[in-house]
C-alpha positions in Angstrom: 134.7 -47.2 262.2 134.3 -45.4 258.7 133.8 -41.9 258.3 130.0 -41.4 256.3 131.0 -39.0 253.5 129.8 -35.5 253.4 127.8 -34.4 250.8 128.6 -31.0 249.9 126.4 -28.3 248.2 126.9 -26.9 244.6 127.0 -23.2 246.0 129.4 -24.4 248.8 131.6 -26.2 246.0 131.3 -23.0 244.2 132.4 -20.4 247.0 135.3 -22.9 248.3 136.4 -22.8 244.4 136.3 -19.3 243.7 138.1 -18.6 247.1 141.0 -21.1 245.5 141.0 -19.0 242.7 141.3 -15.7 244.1 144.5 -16.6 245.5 144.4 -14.8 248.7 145.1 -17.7 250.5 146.7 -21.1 250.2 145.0 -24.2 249.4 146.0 -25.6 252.6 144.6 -22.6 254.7 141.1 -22.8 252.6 140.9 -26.5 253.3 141.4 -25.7 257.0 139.0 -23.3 257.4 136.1 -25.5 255.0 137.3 -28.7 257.0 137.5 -30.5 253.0 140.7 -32.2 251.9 143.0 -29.7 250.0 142.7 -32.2 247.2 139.3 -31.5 246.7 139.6 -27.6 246.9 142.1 -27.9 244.1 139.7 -30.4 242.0 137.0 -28.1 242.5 139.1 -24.9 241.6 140.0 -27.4 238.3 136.5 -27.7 237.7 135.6 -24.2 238.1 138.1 -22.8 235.5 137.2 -25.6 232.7 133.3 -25.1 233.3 133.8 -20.8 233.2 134.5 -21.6 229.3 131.4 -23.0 228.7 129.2 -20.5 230.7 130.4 -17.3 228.6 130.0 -20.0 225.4 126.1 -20.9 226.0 125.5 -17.0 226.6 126.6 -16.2 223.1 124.6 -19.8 221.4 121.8 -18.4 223.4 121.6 -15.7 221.9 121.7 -17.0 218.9 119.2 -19.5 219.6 116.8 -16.5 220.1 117.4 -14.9 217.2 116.7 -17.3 214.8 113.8 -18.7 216.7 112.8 -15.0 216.1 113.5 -15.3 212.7 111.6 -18.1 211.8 108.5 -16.9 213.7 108.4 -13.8 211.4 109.1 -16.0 208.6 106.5 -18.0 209.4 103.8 -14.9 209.9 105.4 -13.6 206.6 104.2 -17.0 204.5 100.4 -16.9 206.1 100.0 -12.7 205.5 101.3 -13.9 202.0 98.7 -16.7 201.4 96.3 -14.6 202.9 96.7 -11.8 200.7 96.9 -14.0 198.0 93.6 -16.0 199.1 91.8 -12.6 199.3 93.0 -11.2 196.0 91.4 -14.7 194.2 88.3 -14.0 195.8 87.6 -10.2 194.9 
């Protein structure tokens, strides 16, 4: 009879990963002690290193996202105060 695979968590795939990566022990002995295959430790270490790139890249888009979603929001207020001003002036 077939094993039923195991569905594993993302922070369990995480904290298996990161323990690959700090290189305190081998893969071997982390797969032992997670009962995974040390195939998978090592795709999920893989994993963790390509993704770390993108998580320090969004914080900085982020960021910028924010700002010029600020920016156009006082741009925006800046056009109506204008029109207003503008509106007001015409009818004095």
């Amino acid at each position: 009879m077939a094993k039923s695979r195991k569905l594993r968590s993302a922070e369990f795939k995480s904290k298996v990963a990161l323990e690959a990566c700090k290189s305190d022990k081998t893969i071997n002995e982390i797969a032992t002690e997670y009962e995974v295959h040390p195939g998978q430790v090592m795709h999920w270490k893989a994993q963790l290193k390509k993704g770390v790139k993108e998580i320090f890249s969004q914080g900085a888009q982020s960021k910028r996202k924010r700002g010029s979603a600020k920016e156009e929001d006082l741009y925006e207020q800046i056009g109506r105060l204008t029109y207003e001003n503008a509106w007001l002036k015409k009818k004095l």
